[in-house]
mmCIF file as gemmi writes it, N, C-alpha and C atoms, coordinates in Angstrom:
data_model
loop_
_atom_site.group_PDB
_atom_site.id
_atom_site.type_symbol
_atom_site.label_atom_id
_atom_site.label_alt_id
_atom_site.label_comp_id
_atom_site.label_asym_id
_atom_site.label_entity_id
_atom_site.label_seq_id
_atom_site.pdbx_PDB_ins_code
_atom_site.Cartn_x
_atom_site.Cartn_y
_atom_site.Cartn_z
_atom_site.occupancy
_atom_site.B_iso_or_equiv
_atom_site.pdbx_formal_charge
_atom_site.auth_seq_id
_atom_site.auth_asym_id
_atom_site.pdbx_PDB_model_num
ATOM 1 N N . UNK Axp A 1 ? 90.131 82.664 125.228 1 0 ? 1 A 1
ATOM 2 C CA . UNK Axp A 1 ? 88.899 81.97 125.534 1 0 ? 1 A 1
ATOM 3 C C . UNK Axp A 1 ? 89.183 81.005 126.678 1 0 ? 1 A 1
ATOM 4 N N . UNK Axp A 2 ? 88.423 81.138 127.782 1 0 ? 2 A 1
ATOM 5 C CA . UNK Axp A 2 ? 88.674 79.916 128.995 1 0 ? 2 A 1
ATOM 6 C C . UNK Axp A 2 ? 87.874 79.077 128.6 1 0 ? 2 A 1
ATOM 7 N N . UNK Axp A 3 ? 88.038 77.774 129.472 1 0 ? 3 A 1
ATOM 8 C CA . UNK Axp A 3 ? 88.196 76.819 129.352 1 0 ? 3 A 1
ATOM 9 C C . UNK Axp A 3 ? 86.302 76.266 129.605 1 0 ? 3 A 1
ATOM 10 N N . UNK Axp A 4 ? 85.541 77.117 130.177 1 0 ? 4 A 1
ATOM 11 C CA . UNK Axp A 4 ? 83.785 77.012 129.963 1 0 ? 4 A 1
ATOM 12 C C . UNK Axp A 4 ? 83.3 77.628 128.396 1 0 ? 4 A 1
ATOM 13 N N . UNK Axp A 5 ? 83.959 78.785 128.432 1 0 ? 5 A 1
ATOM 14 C CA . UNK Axp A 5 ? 83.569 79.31 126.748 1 0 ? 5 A 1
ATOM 15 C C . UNK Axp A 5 ? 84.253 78.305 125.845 1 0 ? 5 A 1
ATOM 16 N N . UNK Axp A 6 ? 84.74 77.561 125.554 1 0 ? 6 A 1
ATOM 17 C CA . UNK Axp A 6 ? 85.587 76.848 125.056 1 0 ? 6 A 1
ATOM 18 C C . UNK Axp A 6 ? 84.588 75.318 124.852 1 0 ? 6 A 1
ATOM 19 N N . UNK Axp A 7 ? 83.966 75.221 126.311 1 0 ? 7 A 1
ATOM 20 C CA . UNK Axp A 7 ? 82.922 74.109 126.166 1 0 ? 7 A 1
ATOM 21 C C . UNK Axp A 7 ? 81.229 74.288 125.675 1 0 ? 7 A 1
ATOM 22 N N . UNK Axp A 8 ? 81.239 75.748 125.873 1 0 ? 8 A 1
ATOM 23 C CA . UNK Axp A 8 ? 79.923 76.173 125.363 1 0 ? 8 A 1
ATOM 24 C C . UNK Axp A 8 ? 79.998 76.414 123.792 1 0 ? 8 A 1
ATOM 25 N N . UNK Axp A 9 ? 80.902 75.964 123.438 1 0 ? 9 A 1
ATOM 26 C CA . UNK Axp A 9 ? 81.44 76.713 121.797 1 0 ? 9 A 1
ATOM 27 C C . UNK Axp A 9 ? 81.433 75.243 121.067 1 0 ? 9 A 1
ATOM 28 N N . UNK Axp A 10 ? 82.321 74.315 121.88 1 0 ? 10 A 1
ATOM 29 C CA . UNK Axp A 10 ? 82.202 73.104 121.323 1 0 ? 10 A 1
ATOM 30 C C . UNK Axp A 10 ? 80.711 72.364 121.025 1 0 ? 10 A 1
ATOM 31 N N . UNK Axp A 11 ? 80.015 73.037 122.385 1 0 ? 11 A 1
ATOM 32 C CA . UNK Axp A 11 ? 78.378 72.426 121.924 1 0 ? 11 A 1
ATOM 33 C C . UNK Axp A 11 ? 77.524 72.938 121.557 1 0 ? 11 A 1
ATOM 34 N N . UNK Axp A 12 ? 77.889 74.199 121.186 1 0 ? 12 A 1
ATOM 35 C CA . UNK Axp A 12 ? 77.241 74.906 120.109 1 0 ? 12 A 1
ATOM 36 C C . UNK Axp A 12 ? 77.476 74.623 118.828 1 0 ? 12 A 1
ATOM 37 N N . UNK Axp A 13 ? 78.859 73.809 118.472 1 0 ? 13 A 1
ATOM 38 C CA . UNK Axp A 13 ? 78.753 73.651 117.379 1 0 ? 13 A 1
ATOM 39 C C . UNK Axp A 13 ? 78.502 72.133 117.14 1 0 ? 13 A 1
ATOM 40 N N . UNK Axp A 14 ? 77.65 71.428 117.841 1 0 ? 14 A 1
ATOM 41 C CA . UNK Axp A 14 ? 77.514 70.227 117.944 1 0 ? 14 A 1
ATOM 42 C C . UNK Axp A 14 ? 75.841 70.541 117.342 1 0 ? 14 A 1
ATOM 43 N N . UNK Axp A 15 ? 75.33 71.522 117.491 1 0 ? 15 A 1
ATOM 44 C CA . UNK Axp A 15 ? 74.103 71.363 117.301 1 0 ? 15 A 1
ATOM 45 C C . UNK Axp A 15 ? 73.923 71.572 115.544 1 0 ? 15 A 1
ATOM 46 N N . UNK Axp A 16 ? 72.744 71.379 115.147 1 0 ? 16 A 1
ATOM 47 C CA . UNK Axp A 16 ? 72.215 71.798 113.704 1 0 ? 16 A 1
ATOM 48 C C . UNK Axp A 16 ? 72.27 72.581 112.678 1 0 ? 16 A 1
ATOM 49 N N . UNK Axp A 17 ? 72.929 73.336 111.774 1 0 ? 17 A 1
ATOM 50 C CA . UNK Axp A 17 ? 72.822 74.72 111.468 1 0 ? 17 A 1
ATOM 51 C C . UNK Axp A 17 ? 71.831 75.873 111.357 1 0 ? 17 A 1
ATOM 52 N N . UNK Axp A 18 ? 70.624 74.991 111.854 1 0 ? 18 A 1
ATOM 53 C CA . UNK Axp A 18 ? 69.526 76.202 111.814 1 0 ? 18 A 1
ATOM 54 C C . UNK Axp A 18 ? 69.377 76.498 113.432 1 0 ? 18 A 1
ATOM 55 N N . UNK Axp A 19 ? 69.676 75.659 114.166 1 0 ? 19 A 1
ATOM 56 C CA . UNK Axp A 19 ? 69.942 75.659 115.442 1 0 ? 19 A 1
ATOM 57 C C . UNK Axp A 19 ? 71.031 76.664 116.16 1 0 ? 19 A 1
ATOM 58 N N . UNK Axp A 20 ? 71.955 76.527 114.984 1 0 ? 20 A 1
ATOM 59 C CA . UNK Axp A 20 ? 73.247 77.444 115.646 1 0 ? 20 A 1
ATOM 60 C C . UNK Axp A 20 ? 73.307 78.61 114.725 1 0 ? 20 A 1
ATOM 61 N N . UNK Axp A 21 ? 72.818 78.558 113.611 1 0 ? 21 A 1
ATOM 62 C CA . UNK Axp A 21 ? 72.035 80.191 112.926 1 0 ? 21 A 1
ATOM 63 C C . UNK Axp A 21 ? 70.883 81.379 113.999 1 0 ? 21 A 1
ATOM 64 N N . UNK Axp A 22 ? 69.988 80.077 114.863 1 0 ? 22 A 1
ATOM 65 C CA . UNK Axp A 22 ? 69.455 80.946 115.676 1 0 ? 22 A 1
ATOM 66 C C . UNK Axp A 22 ? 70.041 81.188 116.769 1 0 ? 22 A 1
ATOM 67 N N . UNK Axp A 23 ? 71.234 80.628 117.039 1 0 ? 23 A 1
ATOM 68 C CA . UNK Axp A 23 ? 72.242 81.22 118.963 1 0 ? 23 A 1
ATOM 69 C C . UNK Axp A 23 ? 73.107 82.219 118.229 1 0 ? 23 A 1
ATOM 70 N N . UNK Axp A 24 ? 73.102 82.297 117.377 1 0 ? 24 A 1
ATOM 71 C CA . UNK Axp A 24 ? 74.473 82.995 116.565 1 0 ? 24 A 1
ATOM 72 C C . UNK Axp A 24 ? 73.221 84.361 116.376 1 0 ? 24 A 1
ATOM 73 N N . UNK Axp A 25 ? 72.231 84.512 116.249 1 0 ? 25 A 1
ATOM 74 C CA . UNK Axp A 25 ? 71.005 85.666 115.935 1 0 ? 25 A 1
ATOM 75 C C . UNK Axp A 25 ? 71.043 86.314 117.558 1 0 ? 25 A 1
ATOM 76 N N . UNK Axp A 26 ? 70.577 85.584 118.363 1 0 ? 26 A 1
ATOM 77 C CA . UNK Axp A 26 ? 70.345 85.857 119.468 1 0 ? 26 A 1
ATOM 78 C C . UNK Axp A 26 ? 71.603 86.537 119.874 1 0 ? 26 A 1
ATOM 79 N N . UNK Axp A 27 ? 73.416 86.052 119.724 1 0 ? 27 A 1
ATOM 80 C CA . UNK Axp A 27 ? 73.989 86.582 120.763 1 0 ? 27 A 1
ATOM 81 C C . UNK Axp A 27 ? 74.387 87.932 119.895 1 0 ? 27 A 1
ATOM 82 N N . UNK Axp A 28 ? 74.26 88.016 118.661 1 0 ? 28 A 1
ATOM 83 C CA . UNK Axp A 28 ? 74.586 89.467 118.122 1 0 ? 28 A 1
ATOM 84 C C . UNK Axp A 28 ? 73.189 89.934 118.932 1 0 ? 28 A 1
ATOM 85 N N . UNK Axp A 29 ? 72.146 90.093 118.551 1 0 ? 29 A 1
ATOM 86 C CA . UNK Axp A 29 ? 71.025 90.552 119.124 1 0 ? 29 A 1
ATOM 87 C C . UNK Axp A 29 ? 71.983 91.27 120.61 1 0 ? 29 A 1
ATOM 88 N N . UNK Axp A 30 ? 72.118 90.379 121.617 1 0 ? 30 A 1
ATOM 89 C CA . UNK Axp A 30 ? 72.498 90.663 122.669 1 0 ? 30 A 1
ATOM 90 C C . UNK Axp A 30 ? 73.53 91.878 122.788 1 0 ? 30 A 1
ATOM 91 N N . UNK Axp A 31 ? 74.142 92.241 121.513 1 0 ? 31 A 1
ATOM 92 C CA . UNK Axp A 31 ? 75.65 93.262 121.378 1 0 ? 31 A 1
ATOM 93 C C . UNK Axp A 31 ? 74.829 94.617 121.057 1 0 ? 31 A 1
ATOM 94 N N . UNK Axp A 32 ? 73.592 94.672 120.936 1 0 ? 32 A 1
ATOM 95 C CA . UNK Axp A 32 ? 73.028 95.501 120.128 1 0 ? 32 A 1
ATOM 96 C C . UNK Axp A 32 ? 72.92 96.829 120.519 1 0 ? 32 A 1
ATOM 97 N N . UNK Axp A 33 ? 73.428 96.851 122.022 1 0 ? 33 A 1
ATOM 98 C CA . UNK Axp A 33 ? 73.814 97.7 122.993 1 0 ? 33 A 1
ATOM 99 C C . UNK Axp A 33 ? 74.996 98.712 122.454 1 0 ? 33 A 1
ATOM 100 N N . UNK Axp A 34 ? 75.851 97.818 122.774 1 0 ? 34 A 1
ATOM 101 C CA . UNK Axp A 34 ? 77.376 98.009 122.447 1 0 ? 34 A 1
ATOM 102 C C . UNK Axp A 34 ? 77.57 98.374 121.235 1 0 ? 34 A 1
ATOM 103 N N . UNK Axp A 35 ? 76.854 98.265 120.277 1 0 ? 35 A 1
ATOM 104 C CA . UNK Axp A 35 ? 77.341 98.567 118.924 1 0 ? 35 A 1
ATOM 105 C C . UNK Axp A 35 ? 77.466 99.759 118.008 1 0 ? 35 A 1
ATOM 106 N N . UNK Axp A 36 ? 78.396 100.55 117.579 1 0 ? 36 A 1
ATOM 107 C CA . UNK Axp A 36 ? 78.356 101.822 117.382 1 0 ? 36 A 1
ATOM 108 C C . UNK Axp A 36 ? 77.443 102.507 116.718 1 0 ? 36 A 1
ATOM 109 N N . UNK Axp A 37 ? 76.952 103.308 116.698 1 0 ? 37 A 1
ATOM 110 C CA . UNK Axp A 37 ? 75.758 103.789 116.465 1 0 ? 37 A 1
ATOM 111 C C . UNK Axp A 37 ? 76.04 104.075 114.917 1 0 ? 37 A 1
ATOM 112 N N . UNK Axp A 38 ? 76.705 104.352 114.671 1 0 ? 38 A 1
ATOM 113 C CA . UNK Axp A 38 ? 76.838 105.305 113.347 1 0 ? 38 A 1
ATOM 114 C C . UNK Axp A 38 ? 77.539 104.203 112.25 1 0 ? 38 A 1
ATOM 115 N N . UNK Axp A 39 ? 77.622 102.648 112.786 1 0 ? 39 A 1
ATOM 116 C CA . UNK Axp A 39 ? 77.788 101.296 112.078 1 0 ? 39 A 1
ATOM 117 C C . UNK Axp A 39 ? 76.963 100.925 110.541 1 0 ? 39 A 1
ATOM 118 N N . UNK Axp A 40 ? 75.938 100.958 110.573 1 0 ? 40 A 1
ATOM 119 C CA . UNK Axp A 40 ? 75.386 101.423 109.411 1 0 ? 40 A 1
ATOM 120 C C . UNK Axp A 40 ? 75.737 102.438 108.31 1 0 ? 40 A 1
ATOM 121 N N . UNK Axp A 41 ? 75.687 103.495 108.641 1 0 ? 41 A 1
ATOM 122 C CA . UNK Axp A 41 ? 76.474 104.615 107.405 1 0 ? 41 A 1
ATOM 123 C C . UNK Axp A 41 ? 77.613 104.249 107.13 1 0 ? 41 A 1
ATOM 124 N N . UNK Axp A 42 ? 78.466 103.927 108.125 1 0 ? 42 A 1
ATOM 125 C CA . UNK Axp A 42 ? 80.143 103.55 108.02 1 0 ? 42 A 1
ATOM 126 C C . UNK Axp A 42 ? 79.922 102.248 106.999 1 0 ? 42 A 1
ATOM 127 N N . UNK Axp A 43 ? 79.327 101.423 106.994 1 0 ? 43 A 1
ATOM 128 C CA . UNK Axp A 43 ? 79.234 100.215 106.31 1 0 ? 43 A 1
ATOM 129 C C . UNK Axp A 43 ? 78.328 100.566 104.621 1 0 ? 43 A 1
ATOM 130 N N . UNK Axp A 44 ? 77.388 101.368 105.206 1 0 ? 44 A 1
ATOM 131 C CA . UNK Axp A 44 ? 77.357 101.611 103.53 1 0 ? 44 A 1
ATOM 132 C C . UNK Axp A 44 ? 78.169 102.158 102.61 1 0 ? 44 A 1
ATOM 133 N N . UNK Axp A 45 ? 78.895 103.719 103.27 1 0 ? 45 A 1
ATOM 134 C CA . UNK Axp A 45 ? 79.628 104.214 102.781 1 0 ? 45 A 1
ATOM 135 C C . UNK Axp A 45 ? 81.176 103.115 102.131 1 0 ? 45 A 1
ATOM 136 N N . UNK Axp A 46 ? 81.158 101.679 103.073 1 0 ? 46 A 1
ATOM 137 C CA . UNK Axp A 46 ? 82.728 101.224 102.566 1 0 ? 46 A 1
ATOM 138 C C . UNK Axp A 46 ? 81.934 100.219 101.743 1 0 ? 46 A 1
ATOM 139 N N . UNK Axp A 47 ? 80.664 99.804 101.783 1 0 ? 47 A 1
ATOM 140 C CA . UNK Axp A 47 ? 80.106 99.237 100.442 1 0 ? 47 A 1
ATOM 141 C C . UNK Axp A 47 ? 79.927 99.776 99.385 1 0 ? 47 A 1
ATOM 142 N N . UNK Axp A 48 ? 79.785 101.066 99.271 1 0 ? 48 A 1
ATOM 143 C CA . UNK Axp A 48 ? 79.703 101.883 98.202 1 0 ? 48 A 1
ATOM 144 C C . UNK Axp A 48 ? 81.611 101.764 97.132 1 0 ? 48 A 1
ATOM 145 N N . UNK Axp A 49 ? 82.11 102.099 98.496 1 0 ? 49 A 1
ATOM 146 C CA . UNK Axp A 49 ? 83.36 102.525 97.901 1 0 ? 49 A 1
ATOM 147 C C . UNK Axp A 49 ? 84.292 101.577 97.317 1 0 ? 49 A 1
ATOM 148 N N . UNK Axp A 50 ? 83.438 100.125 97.794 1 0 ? 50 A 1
ATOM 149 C CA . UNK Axp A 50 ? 83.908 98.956 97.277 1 0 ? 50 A 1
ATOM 150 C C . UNK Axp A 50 ? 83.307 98.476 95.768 1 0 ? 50 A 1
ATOM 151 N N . UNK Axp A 51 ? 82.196 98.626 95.873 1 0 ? 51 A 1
ATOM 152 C CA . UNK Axp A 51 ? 81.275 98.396 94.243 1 0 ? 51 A 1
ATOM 153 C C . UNK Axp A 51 ? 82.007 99.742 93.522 1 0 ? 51 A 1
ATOM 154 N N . UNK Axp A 52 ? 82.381 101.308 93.628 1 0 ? 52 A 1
ATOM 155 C CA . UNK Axp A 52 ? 82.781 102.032 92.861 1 0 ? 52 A 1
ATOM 156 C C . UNK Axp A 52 ? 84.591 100.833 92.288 1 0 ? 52 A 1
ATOM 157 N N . UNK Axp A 53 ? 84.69 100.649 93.121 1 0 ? 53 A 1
ATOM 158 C CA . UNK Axp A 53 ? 86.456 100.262 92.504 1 0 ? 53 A 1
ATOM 159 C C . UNK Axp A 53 ? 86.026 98.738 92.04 1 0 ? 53 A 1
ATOM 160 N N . UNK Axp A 54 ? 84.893 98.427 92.427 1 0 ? 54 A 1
ATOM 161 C CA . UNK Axp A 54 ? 84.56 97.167 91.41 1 0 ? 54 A 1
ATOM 162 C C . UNK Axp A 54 ? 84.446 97.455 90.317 1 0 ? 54 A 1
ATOM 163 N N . UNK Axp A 55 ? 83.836 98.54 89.62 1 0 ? 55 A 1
ATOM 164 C CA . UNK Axp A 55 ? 82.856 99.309 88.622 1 0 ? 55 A 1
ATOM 165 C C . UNK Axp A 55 ? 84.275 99.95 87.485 1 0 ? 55 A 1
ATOM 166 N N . UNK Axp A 56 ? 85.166 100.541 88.179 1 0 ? 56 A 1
ATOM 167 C CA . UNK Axp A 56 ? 86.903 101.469 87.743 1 0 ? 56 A 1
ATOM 168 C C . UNK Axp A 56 ? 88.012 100.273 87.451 1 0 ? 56 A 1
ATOM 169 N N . UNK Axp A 57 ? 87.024 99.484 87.9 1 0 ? 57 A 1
ATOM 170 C CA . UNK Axp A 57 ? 88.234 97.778 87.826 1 0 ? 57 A 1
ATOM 171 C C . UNK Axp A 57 ? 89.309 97.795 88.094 1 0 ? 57 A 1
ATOM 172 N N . UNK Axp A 58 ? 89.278 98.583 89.433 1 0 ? 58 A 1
ATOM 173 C CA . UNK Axp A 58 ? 90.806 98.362 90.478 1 0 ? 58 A 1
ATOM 174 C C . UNK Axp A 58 ? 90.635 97.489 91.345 1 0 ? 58 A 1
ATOM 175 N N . UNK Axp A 59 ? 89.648 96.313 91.503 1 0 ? 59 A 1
ATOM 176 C CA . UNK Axp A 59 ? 89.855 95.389 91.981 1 0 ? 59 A 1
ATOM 177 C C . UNK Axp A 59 ? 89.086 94.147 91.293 1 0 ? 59 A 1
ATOM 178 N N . UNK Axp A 60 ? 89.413 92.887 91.102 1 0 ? 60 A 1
ATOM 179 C CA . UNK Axp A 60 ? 89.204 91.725 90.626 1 0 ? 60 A 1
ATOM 180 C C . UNK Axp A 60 ? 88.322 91.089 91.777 1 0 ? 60 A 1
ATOM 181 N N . UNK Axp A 61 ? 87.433 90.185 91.268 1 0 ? 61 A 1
ATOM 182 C CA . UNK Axp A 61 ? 86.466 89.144 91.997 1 0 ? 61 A 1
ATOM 183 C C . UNK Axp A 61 ? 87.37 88.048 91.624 1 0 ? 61 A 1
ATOM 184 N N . UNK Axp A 62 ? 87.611 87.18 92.768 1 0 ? 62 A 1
ATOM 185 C CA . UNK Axp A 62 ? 87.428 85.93 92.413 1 0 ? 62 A 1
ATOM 186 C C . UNK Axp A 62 ? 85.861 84.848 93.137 1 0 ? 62 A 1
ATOM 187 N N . UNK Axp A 63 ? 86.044 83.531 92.311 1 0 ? 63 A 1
ATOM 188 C CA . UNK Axp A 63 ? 85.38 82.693 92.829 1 0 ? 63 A 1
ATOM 189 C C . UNK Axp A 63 ? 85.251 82.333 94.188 1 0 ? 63 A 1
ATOM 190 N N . UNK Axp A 64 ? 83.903 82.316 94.781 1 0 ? 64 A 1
ATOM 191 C CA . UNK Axp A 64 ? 83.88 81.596 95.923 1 0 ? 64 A 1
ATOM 192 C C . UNK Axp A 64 ? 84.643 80.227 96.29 1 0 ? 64 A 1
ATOM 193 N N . UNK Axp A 65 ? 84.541 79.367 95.778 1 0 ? 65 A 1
ATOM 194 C CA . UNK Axp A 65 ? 85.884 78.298 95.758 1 0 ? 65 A 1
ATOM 195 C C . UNK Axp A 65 ? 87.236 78.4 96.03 1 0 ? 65 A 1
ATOM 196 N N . UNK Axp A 66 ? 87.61 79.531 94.979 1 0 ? 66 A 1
ATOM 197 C CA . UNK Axp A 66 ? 88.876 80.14 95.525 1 0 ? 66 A 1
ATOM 198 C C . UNK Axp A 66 ? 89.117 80.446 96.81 1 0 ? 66 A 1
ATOM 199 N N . UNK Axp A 67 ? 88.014 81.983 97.418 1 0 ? 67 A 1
ATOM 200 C CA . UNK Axp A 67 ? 88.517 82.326 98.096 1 0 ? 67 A 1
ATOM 201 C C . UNK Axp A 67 ? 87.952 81.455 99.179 1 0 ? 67 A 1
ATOM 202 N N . UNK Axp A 68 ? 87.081 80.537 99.624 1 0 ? 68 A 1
ATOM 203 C CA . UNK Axp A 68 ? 87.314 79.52 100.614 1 0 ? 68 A 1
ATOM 204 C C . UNK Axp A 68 ? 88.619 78.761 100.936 1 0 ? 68 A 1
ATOM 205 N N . UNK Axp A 69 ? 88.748 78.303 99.563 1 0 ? 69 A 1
ATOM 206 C CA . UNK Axp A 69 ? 90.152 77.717 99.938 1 0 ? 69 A 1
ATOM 207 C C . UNK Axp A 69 ? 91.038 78.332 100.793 1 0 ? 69 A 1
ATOM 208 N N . UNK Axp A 70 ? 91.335 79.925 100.044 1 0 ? 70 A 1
ATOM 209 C CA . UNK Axp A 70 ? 92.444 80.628 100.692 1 0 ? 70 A 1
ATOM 210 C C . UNK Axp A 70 ? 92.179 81.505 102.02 1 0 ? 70 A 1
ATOM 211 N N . UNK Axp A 71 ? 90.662 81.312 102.381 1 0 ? 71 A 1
ATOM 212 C CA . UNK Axp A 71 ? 90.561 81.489 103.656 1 0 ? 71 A 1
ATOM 213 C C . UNK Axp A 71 ? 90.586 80.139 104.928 1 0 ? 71 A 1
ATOM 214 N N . UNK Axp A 72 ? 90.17 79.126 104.016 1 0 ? 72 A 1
ATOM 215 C CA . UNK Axp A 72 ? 90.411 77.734 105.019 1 0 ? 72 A 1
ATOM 216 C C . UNK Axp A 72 ? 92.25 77.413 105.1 1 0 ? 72 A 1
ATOM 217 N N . UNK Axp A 73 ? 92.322 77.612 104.107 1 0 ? 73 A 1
ATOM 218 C CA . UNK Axp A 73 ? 94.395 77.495 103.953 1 0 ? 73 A 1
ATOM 219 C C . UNK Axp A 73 ? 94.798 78.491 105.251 1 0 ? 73 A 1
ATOM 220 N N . UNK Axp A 74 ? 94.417 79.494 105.412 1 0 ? 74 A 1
ATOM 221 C CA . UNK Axp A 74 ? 95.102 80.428 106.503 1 0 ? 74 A 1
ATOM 222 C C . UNK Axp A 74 ? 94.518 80.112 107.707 1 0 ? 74 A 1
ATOM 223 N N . UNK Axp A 75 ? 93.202 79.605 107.572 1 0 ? 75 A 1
ATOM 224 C CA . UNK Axp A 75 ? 92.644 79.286 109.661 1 0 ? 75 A 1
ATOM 225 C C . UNK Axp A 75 ? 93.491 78.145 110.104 1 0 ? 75 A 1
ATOM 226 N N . UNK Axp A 76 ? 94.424 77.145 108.739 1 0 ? 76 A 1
ATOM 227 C CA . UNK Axp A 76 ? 95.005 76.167 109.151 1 0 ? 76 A 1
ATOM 228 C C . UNK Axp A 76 ? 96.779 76.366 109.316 1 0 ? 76 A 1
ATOM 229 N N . UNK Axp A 77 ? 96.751 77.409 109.341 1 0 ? 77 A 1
ATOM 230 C CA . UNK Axp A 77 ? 98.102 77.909 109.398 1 0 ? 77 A 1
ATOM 231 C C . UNK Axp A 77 ? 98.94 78.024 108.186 1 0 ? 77 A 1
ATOM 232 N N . UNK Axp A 78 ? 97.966 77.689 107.099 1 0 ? 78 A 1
ATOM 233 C CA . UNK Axp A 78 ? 98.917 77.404 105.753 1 0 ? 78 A 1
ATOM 234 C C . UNK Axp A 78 ? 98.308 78.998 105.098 1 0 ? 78 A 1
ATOM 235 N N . UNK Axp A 79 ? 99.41 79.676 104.194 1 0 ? 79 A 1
ATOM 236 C CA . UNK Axp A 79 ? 99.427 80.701 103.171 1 0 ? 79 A 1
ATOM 237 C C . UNK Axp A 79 ? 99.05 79.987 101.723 1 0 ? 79 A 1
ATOM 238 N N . UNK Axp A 80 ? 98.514 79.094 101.562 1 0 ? 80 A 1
ATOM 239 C CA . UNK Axp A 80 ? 98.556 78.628 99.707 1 0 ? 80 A 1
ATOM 240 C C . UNK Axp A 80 ? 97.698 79.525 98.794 1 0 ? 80 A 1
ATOM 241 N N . UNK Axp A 81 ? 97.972 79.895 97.888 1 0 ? 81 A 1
ATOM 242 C CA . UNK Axp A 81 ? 96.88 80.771 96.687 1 0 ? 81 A 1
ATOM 243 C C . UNK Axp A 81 ? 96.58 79.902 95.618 1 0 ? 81 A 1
């Protein structure tokens, strides 16, 4: 990221969250080009295949709490569980 995207990012996130919910709408909007066509099926199909192994209970939910933590622990360079 240079050093203008870097300042347009900082004041984007200076603004409101309904404010930066709608620049965050708009610039996907803008990708809508670029985006693979066949993104949809691909995404249902790995939602599907994710609720089936939810359903066979080969995989565990945890709490939102949790996994914030252990996703804020890693943007900060830390591994904690």
């Amino acid at each position: 990221m240079n050093a203008s995207q870097k300042k347009v990012l900082e004041e984007a996130l200076r603004l409101p969250a309904e404010a930066r919910a709608a620049l965050a709408g708009r610039l996907m909007k803008s990708l809508e080009d670029s985006v693979d066509e066949d993104a949809e099926a691909k995404w249902s199909r790995e939602i599907a295949r994710r609720v089936a192994d939810l359903d066979k209970g080969k995989v565990k939910t945890i709490p939102w709490s949790v996994a914030r933590r252990q996703i804020l622990g890693r943007s900060r360079g830390s591994s904690k569980r």
